[in-house]
Each structure stands twice: as C-alpha cells, then as structure tokens.
CHARMM-style PDB file with segment names, atoms N, HN, CA, C and O in Angstrom:
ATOM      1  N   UNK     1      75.378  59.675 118.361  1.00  0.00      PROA
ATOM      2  CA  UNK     1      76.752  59.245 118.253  1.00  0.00      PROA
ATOM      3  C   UNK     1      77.460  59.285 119.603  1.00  0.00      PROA
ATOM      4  O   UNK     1      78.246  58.393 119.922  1.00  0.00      PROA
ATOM      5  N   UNK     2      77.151  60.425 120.478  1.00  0.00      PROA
ATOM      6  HN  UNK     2      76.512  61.150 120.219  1.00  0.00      PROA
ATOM      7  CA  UNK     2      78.336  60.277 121.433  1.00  0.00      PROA
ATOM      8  C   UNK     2      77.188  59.350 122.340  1.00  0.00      PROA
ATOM      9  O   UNK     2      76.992  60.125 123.276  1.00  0.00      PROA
ATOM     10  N   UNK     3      76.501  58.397 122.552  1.00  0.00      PROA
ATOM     11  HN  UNK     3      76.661  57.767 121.792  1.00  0.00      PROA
ATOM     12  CA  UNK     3      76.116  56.912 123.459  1.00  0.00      PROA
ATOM     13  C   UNK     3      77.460  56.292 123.004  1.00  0.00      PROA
ATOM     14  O   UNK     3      78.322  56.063 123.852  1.00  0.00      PROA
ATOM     15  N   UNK     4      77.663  56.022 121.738  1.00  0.00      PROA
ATOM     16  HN  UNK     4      76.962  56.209 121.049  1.00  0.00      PROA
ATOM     17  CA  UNK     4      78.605  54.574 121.361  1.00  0.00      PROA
ATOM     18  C   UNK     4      80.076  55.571 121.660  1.00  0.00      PROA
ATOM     19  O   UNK     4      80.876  54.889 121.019  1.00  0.00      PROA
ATOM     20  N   UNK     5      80.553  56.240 121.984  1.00  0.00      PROA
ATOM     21  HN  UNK     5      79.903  56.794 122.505  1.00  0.00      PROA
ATOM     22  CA  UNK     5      81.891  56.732 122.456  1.00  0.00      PROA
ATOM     23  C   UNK     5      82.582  56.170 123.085  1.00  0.00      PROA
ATOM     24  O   UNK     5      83.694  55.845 122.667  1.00  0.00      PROA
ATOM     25  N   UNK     6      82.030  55.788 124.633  1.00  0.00      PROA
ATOM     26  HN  UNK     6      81.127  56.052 124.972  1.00  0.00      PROA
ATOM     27  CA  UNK     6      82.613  54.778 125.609  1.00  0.00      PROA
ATOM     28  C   UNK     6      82.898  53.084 124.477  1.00  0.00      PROA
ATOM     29  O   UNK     6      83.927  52.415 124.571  1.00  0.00      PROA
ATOM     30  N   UNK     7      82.202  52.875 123.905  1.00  0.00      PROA
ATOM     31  HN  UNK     7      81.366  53.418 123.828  1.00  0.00      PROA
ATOM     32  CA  UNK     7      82.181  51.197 123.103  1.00  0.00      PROA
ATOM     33  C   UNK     7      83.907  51.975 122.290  1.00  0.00      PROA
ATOM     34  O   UNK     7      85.075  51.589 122.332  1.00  0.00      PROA
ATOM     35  N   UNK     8      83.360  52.941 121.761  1.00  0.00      PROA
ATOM     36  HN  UNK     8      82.412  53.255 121.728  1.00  0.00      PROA
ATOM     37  CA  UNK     8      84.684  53.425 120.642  1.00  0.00      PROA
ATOM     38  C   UNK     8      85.767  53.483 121.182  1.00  0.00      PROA
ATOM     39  O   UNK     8      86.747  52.962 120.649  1.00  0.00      PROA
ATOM     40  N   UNK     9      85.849  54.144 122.393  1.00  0.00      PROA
ATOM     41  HN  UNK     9      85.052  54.567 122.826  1.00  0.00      PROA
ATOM     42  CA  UNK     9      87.452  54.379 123.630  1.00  0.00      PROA
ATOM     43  C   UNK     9      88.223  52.875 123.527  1.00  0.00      PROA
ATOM     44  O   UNK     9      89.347  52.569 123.129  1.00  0.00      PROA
ATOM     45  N   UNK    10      86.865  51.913 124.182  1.00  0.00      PROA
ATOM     46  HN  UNK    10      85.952  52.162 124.505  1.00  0.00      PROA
ATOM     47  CA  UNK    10      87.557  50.370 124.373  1.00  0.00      PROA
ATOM     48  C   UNK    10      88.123  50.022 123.383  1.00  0.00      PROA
ATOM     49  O   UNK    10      89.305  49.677 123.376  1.00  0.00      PROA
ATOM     50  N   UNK    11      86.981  50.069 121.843  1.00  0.00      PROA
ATOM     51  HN  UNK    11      86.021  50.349 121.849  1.00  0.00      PROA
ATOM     52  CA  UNK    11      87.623  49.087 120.761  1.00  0.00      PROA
ATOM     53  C   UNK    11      89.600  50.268 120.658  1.00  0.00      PROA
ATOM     54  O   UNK    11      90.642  49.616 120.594  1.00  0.00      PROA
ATOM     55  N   UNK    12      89.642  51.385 120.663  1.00  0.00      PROA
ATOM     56  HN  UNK    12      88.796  51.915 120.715  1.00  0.00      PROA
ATOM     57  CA  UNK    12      90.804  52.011 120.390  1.00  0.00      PROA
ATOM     58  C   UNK    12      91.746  51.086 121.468  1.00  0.00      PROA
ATOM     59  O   UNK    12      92.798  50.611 121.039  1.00  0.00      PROA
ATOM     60  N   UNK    13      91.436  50.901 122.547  1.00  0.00      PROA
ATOM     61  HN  UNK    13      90.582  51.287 122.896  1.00  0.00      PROA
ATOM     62  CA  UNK    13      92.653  51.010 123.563  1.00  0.00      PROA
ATOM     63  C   UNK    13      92.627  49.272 123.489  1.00  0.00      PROA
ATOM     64  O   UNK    13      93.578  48.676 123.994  1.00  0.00      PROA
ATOM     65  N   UNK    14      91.857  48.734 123.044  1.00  0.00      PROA
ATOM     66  HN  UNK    14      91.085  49.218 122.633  1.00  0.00      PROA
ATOM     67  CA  UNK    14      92.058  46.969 123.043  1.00  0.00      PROA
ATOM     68  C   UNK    14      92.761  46.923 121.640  1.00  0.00      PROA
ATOM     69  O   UNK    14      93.419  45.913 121.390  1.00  0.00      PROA
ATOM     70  N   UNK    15      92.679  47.986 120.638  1.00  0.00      PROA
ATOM     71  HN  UNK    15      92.144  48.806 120.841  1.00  0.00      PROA
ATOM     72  CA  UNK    15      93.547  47.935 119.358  1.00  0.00      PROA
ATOM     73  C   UNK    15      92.646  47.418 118.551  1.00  0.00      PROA
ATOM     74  O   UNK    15      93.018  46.927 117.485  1.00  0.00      PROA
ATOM     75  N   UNK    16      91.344  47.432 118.897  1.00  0.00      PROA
ATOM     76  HN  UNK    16      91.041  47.831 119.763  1.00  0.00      PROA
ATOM     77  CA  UNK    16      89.819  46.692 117.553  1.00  0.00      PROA
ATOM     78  C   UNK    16      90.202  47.691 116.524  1.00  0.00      PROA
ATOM     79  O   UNK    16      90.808  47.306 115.525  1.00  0.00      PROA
ATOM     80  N   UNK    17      89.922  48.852 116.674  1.00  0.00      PROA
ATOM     81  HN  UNK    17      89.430  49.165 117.486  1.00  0.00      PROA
ATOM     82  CA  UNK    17      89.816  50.002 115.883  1.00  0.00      PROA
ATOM     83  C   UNK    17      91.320  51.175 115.986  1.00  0.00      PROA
ATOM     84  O   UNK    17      91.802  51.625 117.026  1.00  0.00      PROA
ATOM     85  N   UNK    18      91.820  51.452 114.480  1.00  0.00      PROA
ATOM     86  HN  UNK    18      91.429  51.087 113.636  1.00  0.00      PROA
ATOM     87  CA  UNK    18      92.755  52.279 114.233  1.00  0.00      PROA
ATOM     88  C   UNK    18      91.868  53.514 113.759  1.00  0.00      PROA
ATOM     89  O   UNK    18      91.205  53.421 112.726  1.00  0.00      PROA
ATOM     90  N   UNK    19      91.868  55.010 114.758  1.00  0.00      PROA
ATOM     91  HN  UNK    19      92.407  55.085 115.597  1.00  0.00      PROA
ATOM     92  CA  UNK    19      91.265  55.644 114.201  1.00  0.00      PROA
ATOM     93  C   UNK    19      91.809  56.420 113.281  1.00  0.00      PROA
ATOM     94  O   UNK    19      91.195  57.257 112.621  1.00  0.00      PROA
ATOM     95  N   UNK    20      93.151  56.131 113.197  1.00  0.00      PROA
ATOM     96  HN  UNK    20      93.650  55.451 113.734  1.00  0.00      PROA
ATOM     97  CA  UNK    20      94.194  56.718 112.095  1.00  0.00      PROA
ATOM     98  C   UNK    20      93.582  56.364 110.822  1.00  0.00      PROA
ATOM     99  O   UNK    20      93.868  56.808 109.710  1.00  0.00      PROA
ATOM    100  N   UNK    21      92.884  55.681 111.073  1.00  0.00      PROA
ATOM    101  HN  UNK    21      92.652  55.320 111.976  1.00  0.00      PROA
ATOM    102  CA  UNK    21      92.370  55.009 109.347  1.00  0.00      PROA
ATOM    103  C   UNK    21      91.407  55.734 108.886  1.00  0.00      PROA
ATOM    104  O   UNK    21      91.133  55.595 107.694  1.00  0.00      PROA
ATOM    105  N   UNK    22      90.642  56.694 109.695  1.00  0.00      PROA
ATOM    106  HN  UNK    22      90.865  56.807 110.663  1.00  0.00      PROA
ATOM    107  CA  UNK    22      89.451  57.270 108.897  1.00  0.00      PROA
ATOM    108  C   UNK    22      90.192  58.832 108.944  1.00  0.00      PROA
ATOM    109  O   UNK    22      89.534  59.703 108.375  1.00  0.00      PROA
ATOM    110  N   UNK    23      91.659  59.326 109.644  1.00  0.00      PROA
ATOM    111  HN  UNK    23      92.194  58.618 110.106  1.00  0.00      PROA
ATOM    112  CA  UNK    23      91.469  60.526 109.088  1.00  0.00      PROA
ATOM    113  C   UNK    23      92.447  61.262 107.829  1.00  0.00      PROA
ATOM    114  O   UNK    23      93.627  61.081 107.530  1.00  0.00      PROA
ATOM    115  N   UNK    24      91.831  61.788 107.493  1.00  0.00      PROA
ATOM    116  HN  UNK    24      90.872  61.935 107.736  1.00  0.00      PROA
ATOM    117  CA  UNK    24      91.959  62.474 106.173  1.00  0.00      PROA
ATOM    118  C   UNK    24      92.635  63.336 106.048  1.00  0.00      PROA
ATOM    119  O   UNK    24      93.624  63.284 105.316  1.00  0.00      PROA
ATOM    120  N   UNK    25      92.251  64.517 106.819  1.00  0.00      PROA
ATOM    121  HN  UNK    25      91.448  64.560 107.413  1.00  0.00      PROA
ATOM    122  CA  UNK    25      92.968  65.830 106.976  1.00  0.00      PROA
ATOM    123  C   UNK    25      93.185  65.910 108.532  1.00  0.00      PROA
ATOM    124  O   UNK    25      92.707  65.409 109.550  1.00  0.00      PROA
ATOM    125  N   UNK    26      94.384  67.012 108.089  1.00  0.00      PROA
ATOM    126  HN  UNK    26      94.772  67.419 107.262  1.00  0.00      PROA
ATOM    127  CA  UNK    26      94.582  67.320 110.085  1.00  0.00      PROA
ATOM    128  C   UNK    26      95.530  68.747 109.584  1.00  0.00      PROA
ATOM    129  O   UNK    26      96.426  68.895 108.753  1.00  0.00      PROA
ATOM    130  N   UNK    27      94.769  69.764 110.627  1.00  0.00      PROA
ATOM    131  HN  UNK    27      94.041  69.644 111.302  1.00  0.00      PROA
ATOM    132  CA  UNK    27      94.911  71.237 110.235  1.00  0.00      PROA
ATOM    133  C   UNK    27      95.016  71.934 111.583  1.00  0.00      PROA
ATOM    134  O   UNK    27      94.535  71.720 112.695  1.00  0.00      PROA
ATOM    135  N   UNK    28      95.693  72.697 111.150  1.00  0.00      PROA
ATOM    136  HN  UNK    28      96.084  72.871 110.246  1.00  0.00      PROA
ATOM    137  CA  UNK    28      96.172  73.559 112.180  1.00  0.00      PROA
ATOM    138  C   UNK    28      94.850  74.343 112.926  1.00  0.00      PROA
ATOM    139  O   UNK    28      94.063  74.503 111.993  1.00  0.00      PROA
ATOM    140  N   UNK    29      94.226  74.911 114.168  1.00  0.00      PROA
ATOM    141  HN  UNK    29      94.865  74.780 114.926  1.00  0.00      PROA
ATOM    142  CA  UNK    29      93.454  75.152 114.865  1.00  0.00      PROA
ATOM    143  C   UNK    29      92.603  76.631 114.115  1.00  0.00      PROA
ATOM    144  O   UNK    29      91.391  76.810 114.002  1.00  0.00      PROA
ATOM    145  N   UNK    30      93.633  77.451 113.728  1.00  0.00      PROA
ATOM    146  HN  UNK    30      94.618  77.307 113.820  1.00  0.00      PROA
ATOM    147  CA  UNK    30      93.165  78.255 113.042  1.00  0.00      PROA
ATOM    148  C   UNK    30      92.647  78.271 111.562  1.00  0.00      PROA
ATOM    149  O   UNK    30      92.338  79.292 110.948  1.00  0.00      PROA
ATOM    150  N   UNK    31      92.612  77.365 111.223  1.00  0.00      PROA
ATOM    151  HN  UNK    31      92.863  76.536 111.723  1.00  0.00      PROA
ATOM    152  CA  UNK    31      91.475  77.070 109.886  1.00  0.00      PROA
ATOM    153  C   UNK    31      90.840  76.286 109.908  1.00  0.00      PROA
ATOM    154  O   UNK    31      90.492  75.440 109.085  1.00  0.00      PROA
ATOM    155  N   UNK    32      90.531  76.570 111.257  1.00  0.00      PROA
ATOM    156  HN  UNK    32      90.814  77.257 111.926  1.00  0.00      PROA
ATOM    157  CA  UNK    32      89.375  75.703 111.666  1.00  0.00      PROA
ATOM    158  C   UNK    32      87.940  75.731 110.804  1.00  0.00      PROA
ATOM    159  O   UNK    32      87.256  74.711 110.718  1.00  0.00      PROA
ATOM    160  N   UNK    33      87.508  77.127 110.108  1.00  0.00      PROA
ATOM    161  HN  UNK    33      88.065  77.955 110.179  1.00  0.00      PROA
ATOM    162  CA  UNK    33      86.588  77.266 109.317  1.00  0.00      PROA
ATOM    163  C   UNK    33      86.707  76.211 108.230  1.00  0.00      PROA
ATOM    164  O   UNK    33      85.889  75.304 108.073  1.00  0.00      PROA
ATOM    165  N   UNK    34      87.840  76.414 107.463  1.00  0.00      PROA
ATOM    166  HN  UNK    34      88.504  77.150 107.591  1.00  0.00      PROA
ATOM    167  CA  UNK    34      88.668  76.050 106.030  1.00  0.00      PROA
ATOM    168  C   UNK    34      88.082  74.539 106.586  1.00  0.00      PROA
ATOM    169  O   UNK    34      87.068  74.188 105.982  1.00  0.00      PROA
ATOM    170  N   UNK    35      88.555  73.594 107.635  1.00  0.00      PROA
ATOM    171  HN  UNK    35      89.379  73.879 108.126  1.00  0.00      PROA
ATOM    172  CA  UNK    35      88.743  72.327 107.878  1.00  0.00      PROA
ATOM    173  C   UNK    35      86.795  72.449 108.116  1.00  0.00      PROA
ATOM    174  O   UNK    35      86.248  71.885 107.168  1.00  0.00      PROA
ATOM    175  N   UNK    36      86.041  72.881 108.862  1.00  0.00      PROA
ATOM    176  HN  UNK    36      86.485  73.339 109.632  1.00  0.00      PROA
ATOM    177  CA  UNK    36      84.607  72.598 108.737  1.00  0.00      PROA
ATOM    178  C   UNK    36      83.921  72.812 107.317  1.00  0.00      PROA
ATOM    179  O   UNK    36      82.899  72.129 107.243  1.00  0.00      PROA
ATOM    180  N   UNK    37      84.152  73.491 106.266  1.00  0.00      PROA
ATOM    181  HN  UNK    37      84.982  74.046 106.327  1.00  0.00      PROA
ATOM    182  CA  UNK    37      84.183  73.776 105.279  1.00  0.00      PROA
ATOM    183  C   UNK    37      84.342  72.321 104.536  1.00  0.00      PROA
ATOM    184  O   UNK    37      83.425  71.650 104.063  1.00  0.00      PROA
ATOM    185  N   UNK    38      85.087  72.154 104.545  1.00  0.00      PROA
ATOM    186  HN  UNK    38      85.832  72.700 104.929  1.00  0.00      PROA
ATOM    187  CA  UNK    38      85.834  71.066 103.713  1.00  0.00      PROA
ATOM    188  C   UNK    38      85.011  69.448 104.135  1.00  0.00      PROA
ATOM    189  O   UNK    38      84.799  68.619 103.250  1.00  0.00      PROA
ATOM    190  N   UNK    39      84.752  69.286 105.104  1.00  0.00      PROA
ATOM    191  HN  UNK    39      84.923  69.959 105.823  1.00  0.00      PROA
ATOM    192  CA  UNK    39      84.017  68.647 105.771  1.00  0.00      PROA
ATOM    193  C   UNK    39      82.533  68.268 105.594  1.00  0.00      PROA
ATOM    194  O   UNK    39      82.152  67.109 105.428  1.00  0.00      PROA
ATOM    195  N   UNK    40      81.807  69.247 105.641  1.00  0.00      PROA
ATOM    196  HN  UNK    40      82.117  70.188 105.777  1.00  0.00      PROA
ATOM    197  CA  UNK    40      80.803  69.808 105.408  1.00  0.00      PROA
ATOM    198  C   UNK    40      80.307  69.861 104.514  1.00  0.00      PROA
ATOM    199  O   UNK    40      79.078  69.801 104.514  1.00  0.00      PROA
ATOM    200  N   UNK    41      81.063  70.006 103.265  1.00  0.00      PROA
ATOM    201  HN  UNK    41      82.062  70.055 103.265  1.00  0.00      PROA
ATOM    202  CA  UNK    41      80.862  70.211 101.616  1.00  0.00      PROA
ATOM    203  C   UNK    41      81.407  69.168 101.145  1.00  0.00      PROA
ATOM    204  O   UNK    41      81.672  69.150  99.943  1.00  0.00      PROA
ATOM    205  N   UNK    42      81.855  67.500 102.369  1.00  0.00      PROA
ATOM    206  HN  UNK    42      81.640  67.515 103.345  1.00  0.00      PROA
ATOM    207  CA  UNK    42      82.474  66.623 101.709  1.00  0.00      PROA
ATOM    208  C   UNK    42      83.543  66.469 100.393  1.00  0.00      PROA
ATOM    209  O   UNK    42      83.629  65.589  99.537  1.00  0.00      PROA
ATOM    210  N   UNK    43      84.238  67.592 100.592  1.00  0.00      PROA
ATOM    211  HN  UNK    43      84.167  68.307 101.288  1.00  0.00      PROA
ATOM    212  CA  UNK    43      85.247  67.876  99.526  1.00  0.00      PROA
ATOM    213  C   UNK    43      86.647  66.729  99.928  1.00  0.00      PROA
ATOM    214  O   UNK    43      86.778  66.066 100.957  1.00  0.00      PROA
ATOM    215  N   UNK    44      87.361  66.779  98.998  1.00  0.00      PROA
ATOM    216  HN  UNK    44      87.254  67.318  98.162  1.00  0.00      PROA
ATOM    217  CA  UNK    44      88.896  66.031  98.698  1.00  0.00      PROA
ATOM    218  C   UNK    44      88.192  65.062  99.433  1.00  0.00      PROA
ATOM    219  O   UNK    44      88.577  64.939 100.596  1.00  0.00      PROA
ATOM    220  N   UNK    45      87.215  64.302  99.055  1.00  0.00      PROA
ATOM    221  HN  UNK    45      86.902  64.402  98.110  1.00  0.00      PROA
ATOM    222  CA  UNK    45      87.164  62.420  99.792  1.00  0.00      PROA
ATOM    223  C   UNK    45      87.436  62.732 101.263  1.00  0.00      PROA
ATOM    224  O   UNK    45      88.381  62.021 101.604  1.00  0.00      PROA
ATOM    225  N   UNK    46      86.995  63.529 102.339  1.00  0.00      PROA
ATOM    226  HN  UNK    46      86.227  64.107 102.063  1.00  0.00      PROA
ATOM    227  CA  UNK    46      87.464  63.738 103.619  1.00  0.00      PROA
ATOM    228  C   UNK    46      86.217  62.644 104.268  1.00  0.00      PROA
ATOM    229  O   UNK    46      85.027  62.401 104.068  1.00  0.00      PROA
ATOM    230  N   UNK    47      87.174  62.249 105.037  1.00  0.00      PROA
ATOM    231  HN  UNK    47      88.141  62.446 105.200  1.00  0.00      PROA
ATOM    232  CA  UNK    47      86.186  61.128 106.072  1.00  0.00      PROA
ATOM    233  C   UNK    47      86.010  62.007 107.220  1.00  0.00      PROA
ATOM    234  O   UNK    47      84.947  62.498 107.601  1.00  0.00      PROA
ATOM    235  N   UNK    48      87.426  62.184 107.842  1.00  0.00      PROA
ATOM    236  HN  UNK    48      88.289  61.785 107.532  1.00  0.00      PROA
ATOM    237  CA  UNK    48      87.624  63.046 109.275  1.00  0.00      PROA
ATOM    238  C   UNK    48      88.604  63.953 109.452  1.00  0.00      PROA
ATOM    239  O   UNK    48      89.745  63.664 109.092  1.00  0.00      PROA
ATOM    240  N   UNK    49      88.374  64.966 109.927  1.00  0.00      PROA
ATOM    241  HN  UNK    49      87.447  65.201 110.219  1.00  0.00      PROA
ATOM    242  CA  UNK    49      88.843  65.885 109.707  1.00  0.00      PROA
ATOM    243  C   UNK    49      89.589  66.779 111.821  1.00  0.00      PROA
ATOM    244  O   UNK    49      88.939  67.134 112.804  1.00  0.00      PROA
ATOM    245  N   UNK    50      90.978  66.763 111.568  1.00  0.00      PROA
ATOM    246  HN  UNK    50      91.506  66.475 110.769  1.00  0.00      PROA
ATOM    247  CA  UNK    50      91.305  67.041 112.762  1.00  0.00      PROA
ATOM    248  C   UNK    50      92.490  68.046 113.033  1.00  0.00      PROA
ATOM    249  O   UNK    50      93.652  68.027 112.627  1.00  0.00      PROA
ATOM    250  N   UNK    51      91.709  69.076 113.985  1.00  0.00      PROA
ATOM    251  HN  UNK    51      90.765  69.091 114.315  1.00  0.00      PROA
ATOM    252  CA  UNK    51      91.962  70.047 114.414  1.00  0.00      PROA
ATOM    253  C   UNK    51      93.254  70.219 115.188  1.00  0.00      PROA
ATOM    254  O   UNK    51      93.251  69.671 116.291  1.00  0.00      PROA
ATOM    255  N   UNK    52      94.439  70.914 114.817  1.00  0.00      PROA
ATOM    256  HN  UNK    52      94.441  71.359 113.922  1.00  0.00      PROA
ATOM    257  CA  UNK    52      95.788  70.723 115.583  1.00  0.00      PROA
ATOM    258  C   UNK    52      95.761  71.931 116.379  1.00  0.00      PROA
ATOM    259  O   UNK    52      95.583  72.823 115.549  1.00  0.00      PROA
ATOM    260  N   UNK    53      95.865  72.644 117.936  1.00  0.00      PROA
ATOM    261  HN  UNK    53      96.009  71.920 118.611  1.00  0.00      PROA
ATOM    262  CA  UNK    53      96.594  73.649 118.254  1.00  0.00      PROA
ATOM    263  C   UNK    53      97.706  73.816 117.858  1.00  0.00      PROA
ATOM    264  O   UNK    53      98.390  72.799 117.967  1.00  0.00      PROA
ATOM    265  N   UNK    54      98.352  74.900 117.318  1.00  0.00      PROA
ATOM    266  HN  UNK    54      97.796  75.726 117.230  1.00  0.00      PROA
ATOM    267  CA  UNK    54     100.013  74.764 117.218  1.00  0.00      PROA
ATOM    268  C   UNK    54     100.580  75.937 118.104  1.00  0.00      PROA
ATOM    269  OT1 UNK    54     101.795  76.090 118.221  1.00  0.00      PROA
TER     270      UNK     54
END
C-alpha cells in the first residue's frame, strides 16, 4: 500500500479523490486502542478510522 501513496497525494490535491468519503470514525488520540479495536474487528461498518491529538 504505501508504493501507491504518492498516486493517492495527487488524486487528493487534483480533487480525483475525497478522502472524507471513506472515513468513518475519528477519535481522540487516546483511544487509540478502542479506535484499532474497532477497526480490526471491522465493527459499526468502519472503513477508516482516524486518530485526533487533542
């Protein structure tokens, strides 16, 4: 996965791809377990799952 990253940056910044569209959850840094968990065990329909410092 991270080869096609650089292809992924472009399609974001030319506007091909909204990556707002695949995410699901977005959690604060410290449940970070809870959010790999959830992920992991493909629970609540999660596509992507993203980590907030607060």
């Amino acid at each position: 996965m991270i080869h096609q990253m650089p292809k992924l940056y472009e399609m974001i910044k030319n506007e091909v791809f909204d990556p707002t569209e695949i995410i699901t959850h977005t959690m604060p840094l410290e449940d970070a377990k809870k959010a790999y968990d959830i992920f992991d065990q493909k629970k609540d329909n999660n596509i992507k799952v993203i980590l907030k410092p607060q």
